[in-house]
N, C-alpha and C positions, 0 to 999 in steps of 0.2 A: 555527560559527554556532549559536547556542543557539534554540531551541523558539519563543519568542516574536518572534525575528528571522525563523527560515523560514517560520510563520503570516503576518506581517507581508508576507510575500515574497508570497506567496499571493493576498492580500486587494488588492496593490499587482499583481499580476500579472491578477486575477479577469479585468478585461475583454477582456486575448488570449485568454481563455477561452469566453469567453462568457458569463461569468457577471458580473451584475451585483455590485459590490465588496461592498456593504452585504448580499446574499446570502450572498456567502460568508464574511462576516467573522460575521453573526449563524446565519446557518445549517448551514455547512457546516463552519469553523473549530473549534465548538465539540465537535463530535461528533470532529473529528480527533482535536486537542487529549489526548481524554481515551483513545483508543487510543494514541496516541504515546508518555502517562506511562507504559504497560504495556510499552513496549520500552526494552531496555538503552542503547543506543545513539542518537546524534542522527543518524547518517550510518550507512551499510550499502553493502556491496558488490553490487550487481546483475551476472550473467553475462548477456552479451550476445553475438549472432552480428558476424560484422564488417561486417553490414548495417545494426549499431543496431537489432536487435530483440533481444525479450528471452526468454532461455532458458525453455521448458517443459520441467518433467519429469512422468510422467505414473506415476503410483504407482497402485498396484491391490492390492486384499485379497488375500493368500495364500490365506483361504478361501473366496472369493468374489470370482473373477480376473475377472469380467465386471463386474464394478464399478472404474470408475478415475474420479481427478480429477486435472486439470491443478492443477500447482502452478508456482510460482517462489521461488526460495529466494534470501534475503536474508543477506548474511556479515557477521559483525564485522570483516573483514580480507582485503586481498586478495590475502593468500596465502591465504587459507581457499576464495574464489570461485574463484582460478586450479586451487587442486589439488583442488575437490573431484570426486570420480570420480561418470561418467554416460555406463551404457553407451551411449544410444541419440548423442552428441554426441563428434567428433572437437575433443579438447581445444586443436588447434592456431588454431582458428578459432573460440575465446571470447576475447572479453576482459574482465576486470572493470572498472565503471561504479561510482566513489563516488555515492551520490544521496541528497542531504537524506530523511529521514525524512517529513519532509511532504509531498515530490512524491512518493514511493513509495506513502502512505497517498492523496495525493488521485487519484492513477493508479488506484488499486484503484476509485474509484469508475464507473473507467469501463472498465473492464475487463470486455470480454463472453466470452472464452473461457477464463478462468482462474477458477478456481475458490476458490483461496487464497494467500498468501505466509506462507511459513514463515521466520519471522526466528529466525536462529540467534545467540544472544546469546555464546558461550563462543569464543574460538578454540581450534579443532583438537577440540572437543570439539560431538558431532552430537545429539549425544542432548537435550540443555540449549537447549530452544526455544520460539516462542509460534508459534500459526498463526494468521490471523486470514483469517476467510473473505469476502470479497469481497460476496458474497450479503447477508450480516449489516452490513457496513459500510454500504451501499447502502443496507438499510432505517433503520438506524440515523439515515443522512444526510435519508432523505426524512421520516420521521416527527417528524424536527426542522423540514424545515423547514414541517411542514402545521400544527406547533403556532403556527410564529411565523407563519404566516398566519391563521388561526385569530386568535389573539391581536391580529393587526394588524386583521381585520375588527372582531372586537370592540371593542376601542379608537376604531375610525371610528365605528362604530355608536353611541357612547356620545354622541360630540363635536355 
């Protein structure tokens, strides 16, 4: 399913959401949109416990260990989610989840315990990635859409 199909998915899904359609087809879509052109891939592999929740790994500075973020890591391949190693998680109780690039990205906006997702574009190779922080996407999403309010107030105002 190409970009413009799982947006489409999105915008046709908004109201099990909660979100009104034309919200998130002017609001929220747009801002996805131009994070998703920055990733390799239209689908990614998600690890997951066999409860359907989704794997946290929790990385901290070597030089400054009292600092840590939750992360989730996104695979090109799901041989790359099944073998990737993580001490804190018994590998026989993940499974990898293909998930559209846009429910992964519209997940992020509501993501309150996680911090970032690290999509890994290369298979087998770790080092070759984008992270895109949770925090930043959220504002990204809201500062869209207080312009198209903004903008819609003004337009009433003119009429």
């Amino acid at each position: 399913m190409n970009l413009d199909q799982q947006f489409q998915n999105l915008i046709d899904e908004a109201p099990n959401y909660g979100v009104p359609a034309p919200i998130m087809q002017h609001g929220v879509i747009p801002v996805l949109k131009v994070y998703a052109q920055q990733l390799a891939h239209k689908q990614y592999y998600l690890r997951e416990t066999l409860e359907n929740n989704l794997v946290l790994s929790i990385l901290s500075n070597q030089a400054q260990p009292e600092i840590e973020k939750k992360v989730i890591y996104a695979f090109p391949s799901v041989a790359d989610a099944i073998e990737f190693a993580d001490s804190d998680i018994e590998s026989l109780d993940i499974v990898a989840k293909e998930v559209n690039i846009s429910q992964i990205l519209f997940q992020m906006f509501t993501l309150k315990e996680v911090d970032s997702i690290i999509f890994l574009d290369t298979p087998q190779d770790y080092r070759q990635s984008k992270e895109i922080y949770c925090n930043k996407l959220q504002k990204a999403i809201q500062q869209n859409l207080k312009m198209l309010l903004d903008n819609q107030k003004k337009n009433s105002a003119t009429v």
